[in-house]
N, C-alpha and C positions, 0 to 999 in steps of 0.2 A: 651678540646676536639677540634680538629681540622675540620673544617667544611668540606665537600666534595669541593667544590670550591669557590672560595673569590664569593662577593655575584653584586657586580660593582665597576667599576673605582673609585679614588678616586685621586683627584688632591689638593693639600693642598697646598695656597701657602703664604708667608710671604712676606710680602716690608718691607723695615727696616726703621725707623724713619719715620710713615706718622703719621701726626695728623689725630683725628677723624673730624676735622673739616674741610679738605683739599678735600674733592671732591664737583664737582660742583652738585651733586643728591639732597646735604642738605642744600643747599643754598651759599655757598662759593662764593662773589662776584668776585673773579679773577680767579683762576685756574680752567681750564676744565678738566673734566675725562671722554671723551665720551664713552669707553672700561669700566672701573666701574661703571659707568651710566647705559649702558646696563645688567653688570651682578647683582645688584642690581634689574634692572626692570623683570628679571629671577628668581628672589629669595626671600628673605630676609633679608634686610638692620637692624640690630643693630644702634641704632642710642646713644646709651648710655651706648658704651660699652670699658670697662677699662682694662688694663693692671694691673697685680698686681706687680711688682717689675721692680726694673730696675737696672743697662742700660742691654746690648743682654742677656751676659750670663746668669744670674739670671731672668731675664723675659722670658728667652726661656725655661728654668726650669719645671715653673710651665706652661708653653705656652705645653710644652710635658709629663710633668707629670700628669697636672691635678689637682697640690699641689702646695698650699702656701708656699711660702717663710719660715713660719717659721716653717713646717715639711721639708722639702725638703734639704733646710738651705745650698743652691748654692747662696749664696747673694750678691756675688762678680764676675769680671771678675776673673777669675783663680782661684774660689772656684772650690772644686772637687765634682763634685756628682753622692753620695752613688749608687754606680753598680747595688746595690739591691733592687733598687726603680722601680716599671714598668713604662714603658715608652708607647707610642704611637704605635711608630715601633716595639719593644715585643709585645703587643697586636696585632697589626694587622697580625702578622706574625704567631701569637696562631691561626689565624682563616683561612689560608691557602695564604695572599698575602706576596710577596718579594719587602717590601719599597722598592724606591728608593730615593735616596737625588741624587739632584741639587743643587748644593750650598753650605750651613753648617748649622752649630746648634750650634756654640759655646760652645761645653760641654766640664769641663777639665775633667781630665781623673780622677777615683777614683787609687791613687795612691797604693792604697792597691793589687790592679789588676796589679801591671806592677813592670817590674826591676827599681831600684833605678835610674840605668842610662837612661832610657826611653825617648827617644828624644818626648813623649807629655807629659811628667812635665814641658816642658819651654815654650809650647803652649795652651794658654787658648781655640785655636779653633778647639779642635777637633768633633769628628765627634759622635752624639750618638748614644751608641749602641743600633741594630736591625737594621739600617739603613745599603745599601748597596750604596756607595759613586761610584754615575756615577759620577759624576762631583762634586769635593769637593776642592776649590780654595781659601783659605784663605786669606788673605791680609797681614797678620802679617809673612805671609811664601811666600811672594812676588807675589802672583797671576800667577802663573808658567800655569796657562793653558790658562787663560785668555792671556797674553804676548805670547805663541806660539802659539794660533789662530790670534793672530795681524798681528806677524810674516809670516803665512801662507797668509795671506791677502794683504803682501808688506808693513804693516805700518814696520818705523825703530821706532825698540824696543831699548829703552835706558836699559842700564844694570840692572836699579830699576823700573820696568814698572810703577812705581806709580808717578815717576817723568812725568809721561804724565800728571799727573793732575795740572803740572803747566800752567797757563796762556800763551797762544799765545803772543812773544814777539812783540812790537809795533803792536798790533790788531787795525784796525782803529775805535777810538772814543772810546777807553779804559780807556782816562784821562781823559773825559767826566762823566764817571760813579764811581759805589762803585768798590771795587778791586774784586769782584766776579762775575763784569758782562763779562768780556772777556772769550771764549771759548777756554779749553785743547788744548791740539796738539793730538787730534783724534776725528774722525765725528762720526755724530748721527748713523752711520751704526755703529759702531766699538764699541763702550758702553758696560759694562759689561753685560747690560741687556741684549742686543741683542745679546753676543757670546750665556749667557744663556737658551734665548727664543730658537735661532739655535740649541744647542747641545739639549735641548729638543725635538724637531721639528724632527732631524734626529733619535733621540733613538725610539719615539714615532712610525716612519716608518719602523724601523727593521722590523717590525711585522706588519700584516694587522688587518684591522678593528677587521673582525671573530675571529680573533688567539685573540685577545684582549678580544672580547665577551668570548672566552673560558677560560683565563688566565685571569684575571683585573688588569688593574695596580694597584698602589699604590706610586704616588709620589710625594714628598714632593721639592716642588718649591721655594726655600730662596732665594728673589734677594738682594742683598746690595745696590742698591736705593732705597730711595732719602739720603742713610747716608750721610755725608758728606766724600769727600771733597764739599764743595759747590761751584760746577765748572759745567754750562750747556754745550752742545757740540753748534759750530753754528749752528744755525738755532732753537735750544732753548734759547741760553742762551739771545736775547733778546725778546724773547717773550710776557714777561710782563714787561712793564715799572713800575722801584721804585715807580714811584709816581701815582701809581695806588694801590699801597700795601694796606690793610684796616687798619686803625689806631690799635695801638700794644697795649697789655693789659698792663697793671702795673702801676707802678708809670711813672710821666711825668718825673722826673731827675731819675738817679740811685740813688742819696742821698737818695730821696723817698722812692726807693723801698726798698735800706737796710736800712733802720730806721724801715720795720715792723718786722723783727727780726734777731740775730745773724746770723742764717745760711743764710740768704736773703743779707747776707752784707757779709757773706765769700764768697758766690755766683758770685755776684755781682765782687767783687774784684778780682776771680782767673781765673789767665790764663786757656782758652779754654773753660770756661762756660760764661765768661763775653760776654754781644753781643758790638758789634762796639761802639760805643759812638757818634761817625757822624749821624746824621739822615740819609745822602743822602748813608751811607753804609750799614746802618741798614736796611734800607727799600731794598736796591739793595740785600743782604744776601735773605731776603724773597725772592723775587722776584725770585730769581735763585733758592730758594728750589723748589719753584713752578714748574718751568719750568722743574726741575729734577723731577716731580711726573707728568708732561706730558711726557715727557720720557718715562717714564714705563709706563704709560696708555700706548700710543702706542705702545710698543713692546709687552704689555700685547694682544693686539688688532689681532696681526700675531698669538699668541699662540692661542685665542680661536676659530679667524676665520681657525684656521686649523685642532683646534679639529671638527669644524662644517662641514669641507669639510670632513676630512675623518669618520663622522659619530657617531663619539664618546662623541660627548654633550651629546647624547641623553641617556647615561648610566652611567655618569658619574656626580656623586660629586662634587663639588667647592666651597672650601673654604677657603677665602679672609682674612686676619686679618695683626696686624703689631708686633712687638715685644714691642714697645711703643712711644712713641711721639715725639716731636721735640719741643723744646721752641721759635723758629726762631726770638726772639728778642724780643720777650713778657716777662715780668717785668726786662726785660735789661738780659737776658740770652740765651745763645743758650744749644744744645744738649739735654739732659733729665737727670733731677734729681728733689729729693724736693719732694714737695707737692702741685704742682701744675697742673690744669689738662693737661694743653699744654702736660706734659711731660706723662700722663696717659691716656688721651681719646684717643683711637684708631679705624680705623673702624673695623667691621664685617661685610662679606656677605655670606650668607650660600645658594646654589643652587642645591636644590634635584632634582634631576632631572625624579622623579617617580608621577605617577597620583596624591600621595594620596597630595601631596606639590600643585599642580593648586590652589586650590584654597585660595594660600596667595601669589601668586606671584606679586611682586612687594611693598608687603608690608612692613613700618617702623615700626619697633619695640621699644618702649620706656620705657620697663619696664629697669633697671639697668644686665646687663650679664658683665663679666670678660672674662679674657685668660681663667683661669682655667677651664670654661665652654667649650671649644671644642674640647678638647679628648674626654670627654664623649659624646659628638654628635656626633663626626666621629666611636665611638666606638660601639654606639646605630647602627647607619647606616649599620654598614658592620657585628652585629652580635658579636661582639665579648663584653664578659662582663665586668663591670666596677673594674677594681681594687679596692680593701678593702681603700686604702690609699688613694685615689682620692678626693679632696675635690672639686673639680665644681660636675653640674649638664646638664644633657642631656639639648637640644634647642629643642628636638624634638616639644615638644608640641605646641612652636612658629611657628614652619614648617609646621606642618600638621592642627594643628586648630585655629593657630592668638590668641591662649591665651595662659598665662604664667601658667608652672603647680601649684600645691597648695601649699602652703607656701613660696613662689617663695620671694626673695631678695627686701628691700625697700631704699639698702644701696650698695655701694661699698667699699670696702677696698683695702688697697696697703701699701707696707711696700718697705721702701728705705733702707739701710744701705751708709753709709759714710765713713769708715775708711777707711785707709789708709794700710794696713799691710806689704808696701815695704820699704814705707821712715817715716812714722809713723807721714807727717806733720800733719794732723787734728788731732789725737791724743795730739799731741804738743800744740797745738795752742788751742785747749779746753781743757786742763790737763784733759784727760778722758779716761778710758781704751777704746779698740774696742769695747766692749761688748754695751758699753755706747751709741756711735755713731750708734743709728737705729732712725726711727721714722716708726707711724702707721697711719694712716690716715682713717677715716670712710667720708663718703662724702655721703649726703643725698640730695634729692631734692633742700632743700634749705641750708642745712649748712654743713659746714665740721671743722670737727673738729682734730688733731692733736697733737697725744702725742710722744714726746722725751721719750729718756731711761733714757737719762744723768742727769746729775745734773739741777736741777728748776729752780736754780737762774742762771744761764747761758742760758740753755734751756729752756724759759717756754713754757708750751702749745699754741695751736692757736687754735683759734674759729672765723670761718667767715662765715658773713650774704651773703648767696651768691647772693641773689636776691638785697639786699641794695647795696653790696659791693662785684661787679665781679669781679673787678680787685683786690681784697685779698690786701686791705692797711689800713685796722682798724681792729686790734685784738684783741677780748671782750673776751676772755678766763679771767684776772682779773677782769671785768667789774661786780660787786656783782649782776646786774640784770640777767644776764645772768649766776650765776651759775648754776641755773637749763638745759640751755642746756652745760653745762659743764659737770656735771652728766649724761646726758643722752648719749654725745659722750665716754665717759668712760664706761660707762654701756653697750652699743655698741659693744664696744674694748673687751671689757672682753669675754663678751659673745660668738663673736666671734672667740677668743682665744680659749673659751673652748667648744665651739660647733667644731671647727674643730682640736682638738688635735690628735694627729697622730695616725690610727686603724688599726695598721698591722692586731694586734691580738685580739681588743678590741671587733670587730664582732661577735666573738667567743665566745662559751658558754659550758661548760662540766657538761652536765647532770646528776643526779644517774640514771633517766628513761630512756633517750635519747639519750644520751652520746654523742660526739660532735656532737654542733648545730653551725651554722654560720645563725646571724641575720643578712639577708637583705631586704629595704625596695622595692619591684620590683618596686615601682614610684621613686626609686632616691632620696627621699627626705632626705638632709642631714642636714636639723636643720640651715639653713640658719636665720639670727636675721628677 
């Protein structure tokens, strides 16, 4: 049923690669976020809140579906996913708003929907559907909008706008530094973020405040900082000096780090996950993420102070999250993969912007929430009901009363896949089919525990004490004391597996008295362990 009008704004927005631990709100001794500082002290900070798969495509998946990875089963960059899965923008659009996308979603296309010759089979970034693409700028398709806003602005556009993100030649005091401290060949005005925040800023003015009170948006804001390249524009890029970086988790050599397991040492070794090996680069790499997630605080800081001039905070929705982590040099790796939390903890901030919300504002939440939990939040907010297949759970209850509803999560989960399905080298290299190359992750307060698909004697489990052992480099999963929480992360795993097994049609019931019945719980609860 279609609701007579959307019920308020609603502004969704994504940063791509932030850690959960990268704002200055929750203690982060270098990086300021004075722009998430504030919408945090507006709302409701997540302070324990995870990502369940990775890298974009497959964690924007369940970030828009609401579904785990292993219903969804987008596991990959260039996996396709199922057309017939509800999404965000389907919902909201059931209830009378016209998403709009800023930016992307990374979704490939279900091949089964399009001709064989389909120029988005050769693009993993397309656009998901329900979404109506204002601005949808890929990078794997050359950022063709972003390059003719440059161009309109007098920058000289080189034939591959991404070649701007090389280094400033001879920058002064460039051989002084890591190779990531010198600034592109474009200024802190010209940033992706800031064409973005602008093309927002003017769509947002078409219309006046009223027209908006009568009409509400719906838009979904994906910026691609702080992803890499790891390149600050001047006037970020020295911002924070290396040697102010906070000491890196993991092992002190990389030898260390890959001796605690095979995949920590294929890690370690492969080009593009491996971090610098120089201290004085490693730390400068950090340093420049940093300063790339002041970036966007800042431009973030023009979008909300403009929602507040023309009036529109005050009915409008906001909600902050990432798609998942950044390892920035922590157990000698960059980007996101694994089983680690660098590449999983992400933040949340969620900002009702309605009476019944005063009374939690500014409050840290520390019960465990994932991605998959904020479609159903945004879904609860604007009226529209939750899809049968949806495995998160509404935040409301954290919103409006600072407690977690009943039988609320004591655990997080996240599932990675690793193959290879172009050149098929990790398959190679572990004699193991695709199918093989997954793992699962349960992560509890104190322990996390860690199952392979693959073979045991290659793969074994991991089991780490996290409070003894934060930096993950003693693994008791053989350790015979410890079989009992070996069991109990397995017991975990399963249960979670079969609490959330996929219910298109499982809800459903055919009576002789009643004849179909659809079993839902109105509190949401989905049998979380």
């Amino acid at each position: 049923m279609t609701a007579s009008r959307p019920r308020g704004n609603v502004l969704f927005i994504t940063v791509d690669q932030w850690r959960g631990d990268s704002l200055s709100c929750v203690g982060h001794p270098l990086v300021e976020t004075p722009t998430i500082d504030a919408l945090a002290a507006r709302g409701v900070l997540f302070r324990r809140h995870f990502a369940n798969t990775a890298p974009c495509g497959p964690s924007r998946a369940s970030l828009y579906t609401g579904m785990y990875a292993q219903n969804h089963r987008s596991i990959l960059n260039g996996t396709p996913l199922d057309a017939r899965l509800p999404n965000i923008a389907k919902s909201a659009r059931s209830v009378g708003y016209t998403p709009a996308l800023f930016g992307y979603t990374d979704t490939s296309v279900d091949p089964r929907t399009v001709a064989a010759d389909d120029p988005r089979l050769f693009n993993y970034e397309g656009v998901l559907d329900g979404f109506d693409p204002v601005v949808n700028d890929p990078e794997i398709l050359g950022s063709a909008q972003w390059a003719g806003w440059l161009a309109r602005q007098g920058v000289d556009v080189p034939a591959n706008v991404r070649d701007l993100y090389e280094p400033v030649a001879g920058f002064p005091g460039a051989d002084e530094h890591g190779p990531t401290w010198a600034p592109p060949q474009f200024s802190a005005e010209h940033t992706e973020t800031a064409f973005m925040v602008g093309e927002l800023i003017d769509w947002i003015d078409t219309r006046t405040a009223q027209e908006w009170a009568d009409d509400p948006f719906f838009i979904h804001a994906s910026f691609i900082r702080p992803h890499p390249p790891y390149r600050a524009p001047e006037g970020y890029h020295d911002l924070y000096a290396a040697d102010d970086v906070p000491p890196f988790r993991g092992g002190a050599t990389p030898e260390e780090a890959s001796a605690v397991h095979l995949l920590a040492a294929a890690a370690v070794a492969m080009p593009g996950a491996a971090a610098p090996r120089d201290e004085r680069d490693r730390r400068q790499l950090r340093a420049t993420y940093h300063a790339m997630q002041r970036e966007v605080d800042d431009q973030l800081g023009r979008l909300f102070a403009h929602l507040r001039d023309r009036g529109l905070d005050r009915d409008t929705l906001i909600v902050l999250t990432s798609d998942h982590g950044e390892m920035g040099g922590d157990h000698w790796l960059v980007e996101k993969l694994g089983y680690w939390d660098e590449s999983f903890h992400i933040p949340l901030i969620v900002v009702d912007p309605r009476p019944a919300a005063d009374g939690t504002r500014g409050l840290h939440v520390h019960e465990f929430t994932e991605s998959v939990d904020v479609m159903p939040t945004i879904l609860e907010w604007i009226g529209a009901g939750l899809p049968d297949p949806c495995d998160g759970r509404s935040l409301g209850s954290f919103l409006h009363d600072g407690v977690a509803p009943p039988h609320w999560r004591d655990a997080v989960f996240w599932e990675w896949a690793f193959a290879d399905p172009e050149e098929r080298s990790v398959e190679a290299l572990l004699d193991e089919p695709a199918e093989h190359c997954v793992l699962n992750v349960v992560r509890t307060d104190g322990w996390k525990y860690v199952q392979f698909a693959g073979d045991e004697a290659k793969m074994p489990p991991l089991l780490f004490d996290l409070h003894a052992d934060p930096d993950h480099l003693v693994n008791l999963a053989a350790d015979p004391a410890y079989a009992p929480r070996v069991l109990d992360g397995l017991r975990r795993l399963v249960q979670w597996r079969m609490r959330h097994d996929e219910r298109t049609l499982s809800t459903y019931h055919l009576s002789a008295e009643r004849g179909l019945l659809h079993v839902v719980d109105p509190r949401g609860y989905r049998g979380e362990p």
